[in-house]
Structures are given as structure tokens and as C-alpha cells.
N, C-alpha and C positions, 0 to 999 in steps of 0.2 A: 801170954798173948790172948786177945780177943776173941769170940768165935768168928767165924766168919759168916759177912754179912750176904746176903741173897741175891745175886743179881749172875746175867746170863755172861757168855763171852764177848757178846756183841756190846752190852753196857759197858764193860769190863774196857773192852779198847776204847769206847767211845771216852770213857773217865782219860784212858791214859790220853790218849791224843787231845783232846781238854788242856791236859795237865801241861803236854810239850808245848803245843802249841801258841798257846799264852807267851812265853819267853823265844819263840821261834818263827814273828811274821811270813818269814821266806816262805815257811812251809807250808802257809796257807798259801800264799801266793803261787807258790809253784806245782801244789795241788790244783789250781785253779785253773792255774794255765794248760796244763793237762787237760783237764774236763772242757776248758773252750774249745779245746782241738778235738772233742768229742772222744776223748777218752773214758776209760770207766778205773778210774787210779785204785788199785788193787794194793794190800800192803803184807809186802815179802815176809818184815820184822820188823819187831821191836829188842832196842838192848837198855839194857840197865846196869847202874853199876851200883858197889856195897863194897864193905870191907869185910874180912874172914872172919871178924868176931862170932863165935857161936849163937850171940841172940841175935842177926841182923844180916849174917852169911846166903849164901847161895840156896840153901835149903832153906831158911826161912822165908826169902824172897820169892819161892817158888811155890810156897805152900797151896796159894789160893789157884795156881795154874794144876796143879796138883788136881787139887778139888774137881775142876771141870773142865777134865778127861787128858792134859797132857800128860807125858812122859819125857822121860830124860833122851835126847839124842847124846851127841857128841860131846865130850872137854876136850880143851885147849888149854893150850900152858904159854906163857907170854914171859921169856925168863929176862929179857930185856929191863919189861915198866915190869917187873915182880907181878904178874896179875895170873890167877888161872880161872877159867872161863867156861859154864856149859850151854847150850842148846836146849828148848826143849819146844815141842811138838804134837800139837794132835793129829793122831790115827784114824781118825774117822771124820774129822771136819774138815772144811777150808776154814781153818784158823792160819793168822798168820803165827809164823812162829817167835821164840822169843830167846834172846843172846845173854845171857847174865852174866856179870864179870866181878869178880873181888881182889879188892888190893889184899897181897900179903904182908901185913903191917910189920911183923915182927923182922921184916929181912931188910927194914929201914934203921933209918938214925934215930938215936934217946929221942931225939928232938920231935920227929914226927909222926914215935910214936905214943909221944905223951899229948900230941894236937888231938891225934885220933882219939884215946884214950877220953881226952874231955869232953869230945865231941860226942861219944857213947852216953859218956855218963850224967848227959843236959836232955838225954831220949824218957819219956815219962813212957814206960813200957807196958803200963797200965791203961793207955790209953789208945795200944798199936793193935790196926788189926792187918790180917794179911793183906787186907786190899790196900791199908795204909803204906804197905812197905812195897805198891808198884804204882801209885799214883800224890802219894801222899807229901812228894815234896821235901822241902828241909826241913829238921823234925827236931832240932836245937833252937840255941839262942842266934841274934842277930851278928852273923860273923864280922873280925874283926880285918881290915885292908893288911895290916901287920902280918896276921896270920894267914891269909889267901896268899900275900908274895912271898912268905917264907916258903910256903906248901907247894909253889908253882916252879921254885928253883930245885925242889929235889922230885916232884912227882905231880905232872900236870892232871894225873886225874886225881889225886888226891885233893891235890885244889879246886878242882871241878866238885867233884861231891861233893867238899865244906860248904858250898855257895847251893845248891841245889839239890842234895840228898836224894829220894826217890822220883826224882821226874825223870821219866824217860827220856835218854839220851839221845838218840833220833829213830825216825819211822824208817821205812824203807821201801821206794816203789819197787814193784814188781813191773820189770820192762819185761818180761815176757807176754804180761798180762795184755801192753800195750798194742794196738790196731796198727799206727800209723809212723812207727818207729820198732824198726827191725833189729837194730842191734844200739848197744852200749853204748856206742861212740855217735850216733845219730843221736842218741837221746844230751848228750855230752856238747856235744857241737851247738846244739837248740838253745841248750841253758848258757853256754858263753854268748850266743849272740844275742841273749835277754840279759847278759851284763851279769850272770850270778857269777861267782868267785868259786872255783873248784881244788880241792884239795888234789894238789901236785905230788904229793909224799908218794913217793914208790911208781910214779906216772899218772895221768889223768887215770888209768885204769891199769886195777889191782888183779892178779889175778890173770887167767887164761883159760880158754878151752881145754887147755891138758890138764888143768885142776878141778874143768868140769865149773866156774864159777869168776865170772866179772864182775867187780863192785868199782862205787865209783861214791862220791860225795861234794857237797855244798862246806866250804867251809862254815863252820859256827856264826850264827850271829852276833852282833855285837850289842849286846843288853845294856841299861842302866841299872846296876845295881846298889842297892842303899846298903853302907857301909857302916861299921860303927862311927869309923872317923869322916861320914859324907858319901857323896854318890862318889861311884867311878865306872867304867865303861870297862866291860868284860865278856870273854866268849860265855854263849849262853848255851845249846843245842844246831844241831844240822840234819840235813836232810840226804840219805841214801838211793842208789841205784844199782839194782841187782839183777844179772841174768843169768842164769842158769842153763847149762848144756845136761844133755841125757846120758847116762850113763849106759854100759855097755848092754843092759835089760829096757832100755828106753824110756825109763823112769827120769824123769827130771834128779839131778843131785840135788840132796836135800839138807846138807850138812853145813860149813864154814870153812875155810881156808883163813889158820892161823898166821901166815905171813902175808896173807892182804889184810886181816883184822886188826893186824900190829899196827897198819898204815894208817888206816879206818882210825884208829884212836884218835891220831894227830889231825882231827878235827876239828879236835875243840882246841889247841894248841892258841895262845897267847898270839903269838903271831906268822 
């Protein structure tokens, strides 16, 4: 892999949100709508997904976070979608923080795990650098509709990746950050009656005060995407809301709840 190229944290998000944004209208939109209302939209996380291969794993994806000053918080284990998943975080900044998740290929079928396999091996590794593996998009050839609905009947993120590879899977406001919305369910109630479509999986809202941690979501956009065999209309990315209760030191919790993030996937879900 390439060295890494020079730029701050602040560059660094700005790339990733660039990169989502493009395939994610709403979430300029709903960034927007925020800041009309005189808000100053502050962002909780970012997550990203990969697969466990050793060249393109969880530790490769994290490398350039590495670099400038994060640390590993918390894993998750998701034994559900095969996925296991960490956190990580800086100690000394208001950075937000960042969700990394990889499929476990190998606890799939012959079938999807020779997709992934080809998918690896169309990566020109000579040409990857770390910043490539959290902004850089899909990093193959031009996928085939065939192989996105074979991939979406056994593993909807594995089908998500083939179509979009390193683009950040969505942002994440920080409602605590907000003025003029007090809790979760204000900030929830606001976006239905701007008409956006909320992921219902598990409840409008995941998560509780006894977990120390509320999230909530936009379901996925609905993208045009160029196929091998034609365009066709597919989820693209979504947009988060997080709030966070103190824990018993009055520290903000600073972690994830793996049974609301289970829900949180079904985001990007087909329908």
C-alpha cells in the first residue's frame, strides 16, 4: 500500500462527506434544513463497511485514522448479518468518531464467496492508499445487476459494498449538539413532517437511556445506478441521529449499542 498522503482531519472528513454526499441528496438537504433553523449540525460518525480480507480489513481501513491520533474504542459482533465491527476515536480532539464494519466472507456460501473473491482480485493494490480505502469509492470494475441481486438475496451489505465500495455509509448528526431540539423524538417528529422516510426496524428509535444511547435514521436514498446490463434504481446511503445520555461519571457515552446498530444496517435494505 501507498504512503500516506498529507492532509489534516478536517480535509479528511471533508473528502469523506464529498464522497457520501454525491450519491446521498437528502443529506445535504437535511443538513440544510438544520442550519435554516439556525442550527450549527455537528457530526457524531461516520461508518464504513469492508470485507475481513487481510489487504482491505478493518486494520487497513483504519490505518490513515491511525495516523492522525485515533485509537481503537469498542468491537461488536453482529452474528445475525456475519459482520464484526469497531469504533474508533480521538482522545484529544472534537473529531467525530468513526464505525468500521466487515463482512465475514468465509461463513457465507461457495457462491458469495467467489463474488467477493473477484471483487478483491479487480482492486489494483498498487494504486491504494489509505486515504483511498475511506473515501475512494468502488475500486473494481463496473458491477454486474446479476451479481448485485444474487448478493442482496443472501447479504444486503454485501450487495451494498459491490455497488459502492469505500464511500462512507452515512454521517451522523449529533442531536445533542443541537439548540432547538431537545430530544430524539423532536428531532424525528420534524423530519416526518418534511416528508423524509424513517427507518422503522426496531422502532422509529433504537436504543434507550438504559443503554446510555438513541439513534435513529433516514432510510437510504434511492440512486440511479449504471449497471453492466443498464441503469436501475437502487439504495445508495442514509443519514443518522444520535443522542447520547451521561454515564454514571457524567461523561457523555461514548461507545455503540450493537443491537440498535443491527437495526441501523437495515438502512440501506432494498425495501
Amino acid at each position: 500500500m501507498s504512503r500516506t498522503i498529507n492532509l489534516s482531519s478536517e480535509e479528511l472528513f471533508t473528502k469523506m462527506w464529498d464522497s457520501y454526499s454525491k450519491i446521498t441528496p437528502s443529506a445535504n438537504e437535511i443538513k440544510e434544513y438544520f442550519i435554516s433553523k439556525g442550527e450549527e449540525v455537528i457530526n457524531d460518525h461516520v461508518a464504513l463497511r469492508t470485507l475481513n480480507d487481510s489487504r482491505i480489513n478493518i486494520e487497513k481501513v483504519s490505518q490513515l485514522l491511525l495516523e492522525l491520533g485515533y485509537v481503537e474504542g469498542g468491537e461488536y459482533h453482529f452474528t445475525e448479518k456475519k459482520l464484526y465491527a469497531k469504533h474508533f476515536y480521538h482522545p484529544t480532539e472534537n473529531h467525530p468518531k468513526v464505525f468500521i464494519s466487515e463482512l465475514l466472507v468465509e461463513e457465507f456460501s461457495v457462491g458469495l464467496q467467489e463474488r467477493m473473491r473477484k471483487i478483491i482480485s479487480e482492486i489494483d493494490f498498487t494504486k491504494i492508499t489509505p486515504l483511498t480505502l475511506l473515501t475512494g469509492g468502488r475500486l473494481w470494475d463496473t458491477p454486474s445487476y446479476e451479481t448485485y441481486d444474487m448478493l442482496s438475496k443472501e447479504s444486503e451489505y454485501a450487495a451494498w459494498f459491490y455497488l459502492y465500495g469505500y464511500t462512507p455509509n452515512h454521517f451522523t448528526i449529533d442531536v445533542n449538539k443541537l439548540n432547538g431540539f431537545k430530544t430524539l423524538e423532536e428531532v424525528n417528529n420534524s423530519l416526518l413532517e418534511s416528508n423524509y422516510t424513517l427507518n422503522t426496524s426496531g422502532g422509529l428509535i433504537k436504543g434507550s437511556k438504559e443503554v446510555y444511547l438513541e439513534q435513529s435514521s433516514t432510510m437510504a436514498d434511492k440512486n440511479t445506478y449504471t449497471f453492466i446490463e443498464g441503469e436501475r434504481e437502487v439504495p445508495s446511503c442514509f443519514y443518522e441521529f444520535a443522542y447520547r445520555y451521561p454515564l454514571e461519571s457524567g461523561e457523555l457515552f461514548g461507545g455503540f449499542v450493537a443491537a440498535s446498530a443491527n437495526k441501523i444496517f437495515e438502512s440501506t435494505n432494498l425495501n
